[in-house]
PDB file of N, CA, C, O and CB in Angstrom:
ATOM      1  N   UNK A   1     -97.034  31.145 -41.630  1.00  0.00           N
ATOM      2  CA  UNK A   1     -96.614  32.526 -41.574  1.00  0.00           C
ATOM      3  C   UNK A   1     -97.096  33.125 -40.268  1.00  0.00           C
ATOM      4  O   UNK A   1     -98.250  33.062 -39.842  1.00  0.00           O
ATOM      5  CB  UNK A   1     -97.146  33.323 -42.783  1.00  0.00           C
ATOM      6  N   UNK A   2     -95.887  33.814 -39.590  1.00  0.00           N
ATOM      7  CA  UNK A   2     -96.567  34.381 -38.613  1.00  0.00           C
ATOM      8  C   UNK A   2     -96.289  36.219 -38.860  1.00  0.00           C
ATOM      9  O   UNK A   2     -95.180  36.735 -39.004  1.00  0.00           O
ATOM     10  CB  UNK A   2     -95.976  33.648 -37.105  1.00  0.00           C
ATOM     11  N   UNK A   3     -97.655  36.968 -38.853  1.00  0.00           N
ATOM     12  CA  UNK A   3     -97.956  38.242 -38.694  1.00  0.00           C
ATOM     13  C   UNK A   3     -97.855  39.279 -37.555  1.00  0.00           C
ATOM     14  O   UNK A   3     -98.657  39.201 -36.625  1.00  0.00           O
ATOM     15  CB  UNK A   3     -98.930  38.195 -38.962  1.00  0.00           C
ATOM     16  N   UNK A   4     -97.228  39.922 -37.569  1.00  0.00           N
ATOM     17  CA  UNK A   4     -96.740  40.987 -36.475  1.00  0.00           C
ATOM     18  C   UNK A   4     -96.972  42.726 -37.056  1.00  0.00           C
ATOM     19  O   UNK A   4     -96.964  42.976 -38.262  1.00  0.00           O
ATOM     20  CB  UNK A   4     -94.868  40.635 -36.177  1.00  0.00           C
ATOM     21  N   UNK A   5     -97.159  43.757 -36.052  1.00  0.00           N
ATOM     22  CA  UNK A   5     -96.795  44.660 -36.376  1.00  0.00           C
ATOM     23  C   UNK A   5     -95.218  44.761 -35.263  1.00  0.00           C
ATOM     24  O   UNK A   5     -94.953  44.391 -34.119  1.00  0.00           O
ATOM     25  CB  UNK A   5     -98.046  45.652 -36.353  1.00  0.00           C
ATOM     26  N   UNK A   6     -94.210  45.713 -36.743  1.00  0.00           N
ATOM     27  CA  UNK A   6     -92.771  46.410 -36.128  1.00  0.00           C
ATOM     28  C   UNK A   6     -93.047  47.554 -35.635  1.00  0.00           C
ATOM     29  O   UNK A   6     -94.038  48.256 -35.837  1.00  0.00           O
ATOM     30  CB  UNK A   6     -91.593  46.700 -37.118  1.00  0.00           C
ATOM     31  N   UNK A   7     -92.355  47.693 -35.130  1.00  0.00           N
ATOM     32  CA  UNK A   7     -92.156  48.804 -33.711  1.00  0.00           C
ATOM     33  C   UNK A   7     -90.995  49.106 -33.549  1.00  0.00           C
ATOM     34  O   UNK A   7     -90.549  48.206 -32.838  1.00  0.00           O
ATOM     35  CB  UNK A   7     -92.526  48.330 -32.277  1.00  0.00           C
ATOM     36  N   UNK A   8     -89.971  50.021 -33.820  1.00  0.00           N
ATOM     37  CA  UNK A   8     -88.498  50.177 -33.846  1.00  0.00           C
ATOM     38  C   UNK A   8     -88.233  51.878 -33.506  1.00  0.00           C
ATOM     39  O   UNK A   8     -88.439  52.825 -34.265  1.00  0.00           O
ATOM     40  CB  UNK A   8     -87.861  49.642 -35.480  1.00  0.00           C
ATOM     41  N   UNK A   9     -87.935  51.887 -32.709  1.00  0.00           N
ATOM     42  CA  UNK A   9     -87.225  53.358 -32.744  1.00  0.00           C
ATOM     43  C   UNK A   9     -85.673  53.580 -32.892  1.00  0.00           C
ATOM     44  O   UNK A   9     -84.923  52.915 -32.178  1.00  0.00           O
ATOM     45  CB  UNK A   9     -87.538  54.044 -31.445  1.00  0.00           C
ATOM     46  N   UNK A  10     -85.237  54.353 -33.657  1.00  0.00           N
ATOM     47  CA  UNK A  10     -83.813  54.681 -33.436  1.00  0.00           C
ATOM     48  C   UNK A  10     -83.433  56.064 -33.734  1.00  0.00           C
ATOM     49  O   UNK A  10     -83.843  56.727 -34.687  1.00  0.00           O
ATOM     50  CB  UNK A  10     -82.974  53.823 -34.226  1.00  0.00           C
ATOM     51  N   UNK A  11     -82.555  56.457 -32.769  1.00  0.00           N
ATOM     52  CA  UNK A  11     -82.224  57.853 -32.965  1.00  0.00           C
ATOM     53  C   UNK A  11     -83.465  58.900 -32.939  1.00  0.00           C
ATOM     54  O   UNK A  11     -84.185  58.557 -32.000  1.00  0.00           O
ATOM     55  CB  UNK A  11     -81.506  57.944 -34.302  1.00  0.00           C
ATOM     56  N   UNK A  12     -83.830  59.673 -33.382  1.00  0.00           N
ATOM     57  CA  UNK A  12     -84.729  60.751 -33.419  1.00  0.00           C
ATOM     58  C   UNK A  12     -86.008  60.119 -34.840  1.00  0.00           C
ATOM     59  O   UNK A  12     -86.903  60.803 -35.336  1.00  0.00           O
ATOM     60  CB  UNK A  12     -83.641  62.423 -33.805  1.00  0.00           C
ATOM     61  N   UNK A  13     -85.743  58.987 -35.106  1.00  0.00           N
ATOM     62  CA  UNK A  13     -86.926  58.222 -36.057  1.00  0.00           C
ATOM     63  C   UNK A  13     -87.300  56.772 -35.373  1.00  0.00           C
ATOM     64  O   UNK A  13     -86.696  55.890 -34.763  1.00  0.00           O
ATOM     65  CB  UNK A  13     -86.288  57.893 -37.800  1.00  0.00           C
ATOM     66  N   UNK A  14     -88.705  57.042 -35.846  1.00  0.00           N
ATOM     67  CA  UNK A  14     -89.461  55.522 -35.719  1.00  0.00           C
ATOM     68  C   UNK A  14     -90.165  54.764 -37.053  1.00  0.00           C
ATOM     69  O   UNK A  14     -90.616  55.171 -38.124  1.00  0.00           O
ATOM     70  CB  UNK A  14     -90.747  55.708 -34.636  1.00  0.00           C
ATOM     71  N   UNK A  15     -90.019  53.464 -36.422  1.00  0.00           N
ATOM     72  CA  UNK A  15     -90.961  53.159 -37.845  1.00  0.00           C
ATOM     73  C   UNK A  15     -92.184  51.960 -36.776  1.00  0.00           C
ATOM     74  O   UNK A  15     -92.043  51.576 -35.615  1.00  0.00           O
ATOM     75  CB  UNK A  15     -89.651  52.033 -39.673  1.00  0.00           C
ATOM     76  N   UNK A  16     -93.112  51.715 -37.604  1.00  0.00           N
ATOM     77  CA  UNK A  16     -94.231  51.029 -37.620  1.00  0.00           C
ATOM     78  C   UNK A  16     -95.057  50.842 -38.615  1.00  0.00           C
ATOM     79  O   UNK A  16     -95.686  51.746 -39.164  1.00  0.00           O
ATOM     80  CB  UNK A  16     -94.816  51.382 -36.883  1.00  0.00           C
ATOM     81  N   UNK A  17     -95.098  49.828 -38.863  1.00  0.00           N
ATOM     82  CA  UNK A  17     -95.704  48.642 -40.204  1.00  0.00           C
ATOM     83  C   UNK A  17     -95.878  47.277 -40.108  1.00  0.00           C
ATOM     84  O   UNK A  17     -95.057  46.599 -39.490  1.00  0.00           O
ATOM     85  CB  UNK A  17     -94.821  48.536 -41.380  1.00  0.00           C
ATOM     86  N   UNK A  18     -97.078  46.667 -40.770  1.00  0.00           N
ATOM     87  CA  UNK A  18     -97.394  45.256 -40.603  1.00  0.00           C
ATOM     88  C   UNK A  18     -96.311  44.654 -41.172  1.00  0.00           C
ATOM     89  O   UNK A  18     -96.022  45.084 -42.289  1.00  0.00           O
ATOM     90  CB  UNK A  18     -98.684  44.779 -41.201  1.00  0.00           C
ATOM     91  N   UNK A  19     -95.410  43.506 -40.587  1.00  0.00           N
ATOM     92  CA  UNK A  19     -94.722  42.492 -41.073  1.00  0.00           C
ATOM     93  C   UNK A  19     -94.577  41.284 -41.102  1.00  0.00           C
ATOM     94  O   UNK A  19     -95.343  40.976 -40.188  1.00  0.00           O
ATOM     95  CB  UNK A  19     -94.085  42.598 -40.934  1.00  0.00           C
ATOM     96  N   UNK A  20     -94.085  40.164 -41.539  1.00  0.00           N
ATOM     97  CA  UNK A  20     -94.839  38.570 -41.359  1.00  0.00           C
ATOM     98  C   UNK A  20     -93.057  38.033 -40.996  1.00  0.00           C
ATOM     99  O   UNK A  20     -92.008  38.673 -40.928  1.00  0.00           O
ATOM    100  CB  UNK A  20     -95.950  37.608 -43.344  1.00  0.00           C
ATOM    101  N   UNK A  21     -93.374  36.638 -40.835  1.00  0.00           N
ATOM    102  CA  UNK A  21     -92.516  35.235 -41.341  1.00  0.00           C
ATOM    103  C   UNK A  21     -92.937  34.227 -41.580  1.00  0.00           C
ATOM    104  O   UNK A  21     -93.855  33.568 -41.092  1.00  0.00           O
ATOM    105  CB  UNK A  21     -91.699  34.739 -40.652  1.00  0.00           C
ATOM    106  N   UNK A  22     -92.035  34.017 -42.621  1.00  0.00           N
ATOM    107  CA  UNK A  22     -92.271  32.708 -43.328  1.00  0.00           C
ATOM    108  C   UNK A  22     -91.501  31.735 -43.005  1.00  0.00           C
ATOM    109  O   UNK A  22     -90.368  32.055 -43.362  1.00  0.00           O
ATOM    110  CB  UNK A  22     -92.174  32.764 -44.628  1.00  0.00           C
ATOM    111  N   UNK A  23     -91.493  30.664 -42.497  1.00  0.00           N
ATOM    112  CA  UNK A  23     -91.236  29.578 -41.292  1.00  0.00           C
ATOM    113  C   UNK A  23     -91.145  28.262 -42.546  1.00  0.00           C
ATOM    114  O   UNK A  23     -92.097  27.556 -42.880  1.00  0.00           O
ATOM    115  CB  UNK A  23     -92.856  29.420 -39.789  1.00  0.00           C
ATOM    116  N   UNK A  24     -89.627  28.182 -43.138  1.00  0.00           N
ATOM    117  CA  UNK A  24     -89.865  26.650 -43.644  1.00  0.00           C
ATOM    118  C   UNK A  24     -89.379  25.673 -42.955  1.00  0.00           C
ATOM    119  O   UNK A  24     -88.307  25.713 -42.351  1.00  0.00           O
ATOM    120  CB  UNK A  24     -89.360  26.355 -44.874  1.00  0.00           C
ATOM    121  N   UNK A  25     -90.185  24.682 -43.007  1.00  0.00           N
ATOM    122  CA  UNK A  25     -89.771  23.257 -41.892  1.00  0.00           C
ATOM    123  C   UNK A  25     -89.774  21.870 -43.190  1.00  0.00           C
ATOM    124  O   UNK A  25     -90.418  21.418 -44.137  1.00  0.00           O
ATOM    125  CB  UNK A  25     -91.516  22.886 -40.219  1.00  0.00           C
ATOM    126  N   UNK A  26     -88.769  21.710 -42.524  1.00  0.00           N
ATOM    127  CA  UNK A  26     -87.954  20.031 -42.897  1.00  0.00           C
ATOM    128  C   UNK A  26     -87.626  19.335 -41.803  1.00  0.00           C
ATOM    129  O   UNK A  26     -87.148  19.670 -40.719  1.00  0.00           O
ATOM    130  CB  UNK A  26     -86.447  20.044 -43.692  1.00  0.00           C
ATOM    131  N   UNK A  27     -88.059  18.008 -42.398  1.00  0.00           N
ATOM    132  CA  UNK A  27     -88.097  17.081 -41.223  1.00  0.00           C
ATOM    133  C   UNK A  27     -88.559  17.566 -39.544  1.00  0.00           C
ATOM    134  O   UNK A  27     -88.154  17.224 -38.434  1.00  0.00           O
ATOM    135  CB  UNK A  27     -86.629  16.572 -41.202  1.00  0.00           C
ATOM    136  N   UNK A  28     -89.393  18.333 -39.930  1.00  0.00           N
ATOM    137  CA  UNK A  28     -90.291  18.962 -38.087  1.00  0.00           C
ATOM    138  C   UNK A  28     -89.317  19.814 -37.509  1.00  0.00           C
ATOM    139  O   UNK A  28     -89.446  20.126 -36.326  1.00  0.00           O
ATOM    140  CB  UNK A  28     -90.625  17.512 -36.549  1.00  0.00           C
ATOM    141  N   UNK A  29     -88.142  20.331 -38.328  1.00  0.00           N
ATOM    142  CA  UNK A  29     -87.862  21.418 -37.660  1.00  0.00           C
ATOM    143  C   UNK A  29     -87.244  22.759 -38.700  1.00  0.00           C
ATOM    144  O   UNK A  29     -86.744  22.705 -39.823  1.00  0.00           O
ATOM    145  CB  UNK A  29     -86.857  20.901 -36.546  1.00  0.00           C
ATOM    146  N   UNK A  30     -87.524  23.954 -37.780  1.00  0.00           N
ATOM    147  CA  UNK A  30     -87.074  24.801 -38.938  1.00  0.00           C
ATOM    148  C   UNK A  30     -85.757  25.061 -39.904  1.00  0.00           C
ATOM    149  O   UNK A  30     -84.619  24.990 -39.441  1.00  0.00           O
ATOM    150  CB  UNK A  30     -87.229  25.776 -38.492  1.00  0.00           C
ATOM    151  N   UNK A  31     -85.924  25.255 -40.781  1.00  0.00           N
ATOM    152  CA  UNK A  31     -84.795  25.111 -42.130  1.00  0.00           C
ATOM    153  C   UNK A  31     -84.681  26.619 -42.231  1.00  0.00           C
ATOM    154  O   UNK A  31     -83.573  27.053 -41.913  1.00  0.00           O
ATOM    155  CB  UNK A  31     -85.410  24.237 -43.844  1.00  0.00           C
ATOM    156  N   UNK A  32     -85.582  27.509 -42.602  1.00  0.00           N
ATOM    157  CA  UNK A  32     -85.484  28.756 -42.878  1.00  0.00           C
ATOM    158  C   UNK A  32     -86.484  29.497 -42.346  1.00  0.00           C
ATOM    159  O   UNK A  32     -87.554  28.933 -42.121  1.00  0.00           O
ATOM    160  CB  UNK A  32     -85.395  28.933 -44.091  1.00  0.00           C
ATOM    161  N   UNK A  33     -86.297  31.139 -41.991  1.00  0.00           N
ATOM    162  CA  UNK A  33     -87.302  31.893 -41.692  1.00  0.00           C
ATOM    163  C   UNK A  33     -86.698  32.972 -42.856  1.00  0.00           C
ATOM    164  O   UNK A  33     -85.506  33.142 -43.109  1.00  0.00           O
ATOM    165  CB  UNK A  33     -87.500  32.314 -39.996  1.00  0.00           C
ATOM    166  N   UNK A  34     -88.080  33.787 -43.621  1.00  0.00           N
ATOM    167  CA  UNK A  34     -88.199  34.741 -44.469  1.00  0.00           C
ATOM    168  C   UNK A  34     -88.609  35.415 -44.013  1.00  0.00           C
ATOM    169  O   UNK A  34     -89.636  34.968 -43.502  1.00  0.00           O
ATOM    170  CB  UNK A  34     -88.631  34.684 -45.378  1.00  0.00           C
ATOM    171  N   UNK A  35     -88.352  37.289 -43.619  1.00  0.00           N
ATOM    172  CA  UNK A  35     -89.334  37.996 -43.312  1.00  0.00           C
ATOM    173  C   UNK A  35     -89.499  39.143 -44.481  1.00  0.00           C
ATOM    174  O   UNK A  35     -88.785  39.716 -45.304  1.00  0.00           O
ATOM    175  CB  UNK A  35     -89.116  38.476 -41.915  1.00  0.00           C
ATOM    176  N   UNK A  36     -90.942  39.127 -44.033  1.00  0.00           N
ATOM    177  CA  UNK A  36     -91.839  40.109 -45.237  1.00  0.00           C
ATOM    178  C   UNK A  36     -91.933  41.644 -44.144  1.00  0.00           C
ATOM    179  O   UNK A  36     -92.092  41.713 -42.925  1.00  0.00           O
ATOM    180  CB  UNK A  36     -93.998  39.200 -45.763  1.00  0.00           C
ATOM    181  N   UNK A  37     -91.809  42.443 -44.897  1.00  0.00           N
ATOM    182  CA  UNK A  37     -92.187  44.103 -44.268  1.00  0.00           C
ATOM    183  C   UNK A  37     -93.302  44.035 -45.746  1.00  0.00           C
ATOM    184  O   UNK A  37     -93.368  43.306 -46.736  1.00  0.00           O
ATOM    185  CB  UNK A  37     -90.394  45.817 -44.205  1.00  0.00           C
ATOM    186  N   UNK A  38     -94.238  45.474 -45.126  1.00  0.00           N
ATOM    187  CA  UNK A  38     -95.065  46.366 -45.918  1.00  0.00           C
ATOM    188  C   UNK A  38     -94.140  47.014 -46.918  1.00  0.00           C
ATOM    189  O   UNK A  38     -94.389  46.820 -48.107  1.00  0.00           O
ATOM    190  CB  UNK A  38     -95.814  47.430 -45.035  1.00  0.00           C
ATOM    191  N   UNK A  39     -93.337  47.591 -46.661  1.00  0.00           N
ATOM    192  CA  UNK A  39     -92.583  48.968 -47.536  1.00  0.00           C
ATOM    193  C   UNK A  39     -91.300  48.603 -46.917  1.00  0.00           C
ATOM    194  O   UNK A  39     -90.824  48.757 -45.793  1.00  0.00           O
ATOM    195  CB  UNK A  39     -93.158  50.873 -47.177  1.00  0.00           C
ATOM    196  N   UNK A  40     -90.834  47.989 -48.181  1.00  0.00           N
ATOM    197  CA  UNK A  40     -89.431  47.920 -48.297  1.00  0.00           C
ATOM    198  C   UNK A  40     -88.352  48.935 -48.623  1.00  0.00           C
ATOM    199  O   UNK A  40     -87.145  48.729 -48.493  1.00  0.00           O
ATOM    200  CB  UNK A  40     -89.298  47.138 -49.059  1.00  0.00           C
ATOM    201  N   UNK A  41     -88.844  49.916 -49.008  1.00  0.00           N
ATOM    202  CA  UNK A  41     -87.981  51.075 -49.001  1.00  0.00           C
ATOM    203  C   UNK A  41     -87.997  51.930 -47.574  1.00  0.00           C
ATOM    204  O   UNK A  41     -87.078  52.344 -46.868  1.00  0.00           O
ATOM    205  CB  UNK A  41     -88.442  51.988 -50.209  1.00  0.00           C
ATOM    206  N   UNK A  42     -89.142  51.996 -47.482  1.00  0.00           N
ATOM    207  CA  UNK A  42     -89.834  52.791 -45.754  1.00  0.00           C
ATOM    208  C   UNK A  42     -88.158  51.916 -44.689  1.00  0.00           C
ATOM    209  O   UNK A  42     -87.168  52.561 -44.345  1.00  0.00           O
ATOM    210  CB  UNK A  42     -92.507  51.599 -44.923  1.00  0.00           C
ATOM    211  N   UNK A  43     -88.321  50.792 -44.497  1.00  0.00           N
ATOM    212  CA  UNK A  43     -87.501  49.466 -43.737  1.00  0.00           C
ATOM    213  C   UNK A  43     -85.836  49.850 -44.289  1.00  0.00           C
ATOM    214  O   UNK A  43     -84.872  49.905 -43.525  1.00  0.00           O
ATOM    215  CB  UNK A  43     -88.192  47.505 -44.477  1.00  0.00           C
ATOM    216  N   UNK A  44     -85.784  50.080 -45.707  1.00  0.00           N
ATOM    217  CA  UNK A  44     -84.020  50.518 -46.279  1.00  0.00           C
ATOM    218  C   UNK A  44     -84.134  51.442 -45.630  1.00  0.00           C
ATOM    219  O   UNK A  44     -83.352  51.394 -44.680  1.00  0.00           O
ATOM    220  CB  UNK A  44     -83.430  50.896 -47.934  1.00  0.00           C
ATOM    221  N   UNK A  45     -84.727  52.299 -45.643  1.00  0.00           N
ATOM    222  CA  UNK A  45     -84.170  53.851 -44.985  1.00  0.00           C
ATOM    223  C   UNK A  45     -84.247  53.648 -43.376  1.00  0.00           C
ATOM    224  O   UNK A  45     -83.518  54.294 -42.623  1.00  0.00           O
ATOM    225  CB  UNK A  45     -85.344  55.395 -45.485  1.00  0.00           C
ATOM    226  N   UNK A  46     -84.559  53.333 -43.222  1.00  0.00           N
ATOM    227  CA  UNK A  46     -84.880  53.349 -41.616  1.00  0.00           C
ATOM    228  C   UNK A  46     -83.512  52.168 -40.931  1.00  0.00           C
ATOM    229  O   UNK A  46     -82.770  52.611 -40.055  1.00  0.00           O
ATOM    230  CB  UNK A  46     -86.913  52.588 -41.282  1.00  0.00           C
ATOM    231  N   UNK A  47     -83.351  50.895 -41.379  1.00  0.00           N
ATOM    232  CA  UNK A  47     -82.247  50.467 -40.964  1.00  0.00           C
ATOM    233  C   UNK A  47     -81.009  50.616 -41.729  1.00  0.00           C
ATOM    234  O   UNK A  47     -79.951  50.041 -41.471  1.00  0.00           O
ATOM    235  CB  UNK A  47     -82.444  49.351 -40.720  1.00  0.00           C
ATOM    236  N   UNK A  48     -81.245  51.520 -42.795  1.00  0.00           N
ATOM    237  CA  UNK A  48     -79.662  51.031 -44.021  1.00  0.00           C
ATOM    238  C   UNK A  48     -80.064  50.116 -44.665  1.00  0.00           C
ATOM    239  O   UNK A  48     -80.432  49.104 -44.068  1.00  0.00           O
ATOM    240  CB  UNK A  48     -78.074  50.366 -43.410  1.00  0.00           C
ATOM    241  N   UNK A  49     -80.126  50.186 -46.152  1.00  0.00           N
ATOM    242  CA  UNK A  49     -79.913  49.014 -47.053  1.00  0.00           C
ATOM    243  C   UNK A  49     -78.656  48.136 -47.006  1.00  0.00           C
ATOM    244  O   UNK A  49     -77.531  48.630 -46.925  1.00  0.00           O
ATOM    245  CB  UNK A  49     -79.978  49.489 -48.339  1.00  0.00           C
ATOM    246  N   UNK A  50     -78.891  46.794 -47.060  1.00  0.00           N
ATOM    247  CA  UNK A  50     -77.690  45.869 -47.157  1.00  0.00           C
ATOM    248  C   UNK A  50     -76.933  46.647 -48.067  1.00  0.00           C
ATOM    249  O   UNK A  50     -77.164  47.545 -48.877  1.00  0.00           O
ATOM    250  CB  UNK A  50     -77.951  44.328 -47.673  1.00  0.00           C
ATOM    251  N   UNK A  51     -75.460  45.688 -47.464  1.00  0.00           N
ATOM    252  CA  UNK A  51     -74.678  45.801 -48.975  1.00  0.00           C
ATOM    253  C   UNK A  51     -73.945  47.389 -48.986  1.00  0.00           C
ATOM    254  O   UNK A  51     -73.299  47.765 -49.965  1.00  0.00           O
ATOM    255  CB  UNK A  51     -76.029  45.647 -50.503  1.00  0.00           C
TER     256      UNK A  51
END
């Protein structure tokens, strides 16, 4: 897992919060990345919820 803080501005809002990835590897190379936010609602509002 790698740990980051986000940093995003858009329009007349910002956000900032600790967020990670989760890095799966098969056969020595990556298969999938997962990312984790703090506040998943804080992250919907700020980019739009999917969907």
């Amino acid at each position: 897992m790698a740990v980051h803080t986000i940093y995003a501005d858009r329009g007349d809002r910002g956000i900032e919060m600790p967020g990670g990835l989760w890095f799966t590897i098969v056969g020595g190379k990556i298969s999938d990345i997962d990312e984790c936010v703090q506040d998943i609602d804080e992250t919907d509002a700020f980019w739009g919820a999917a969907g």
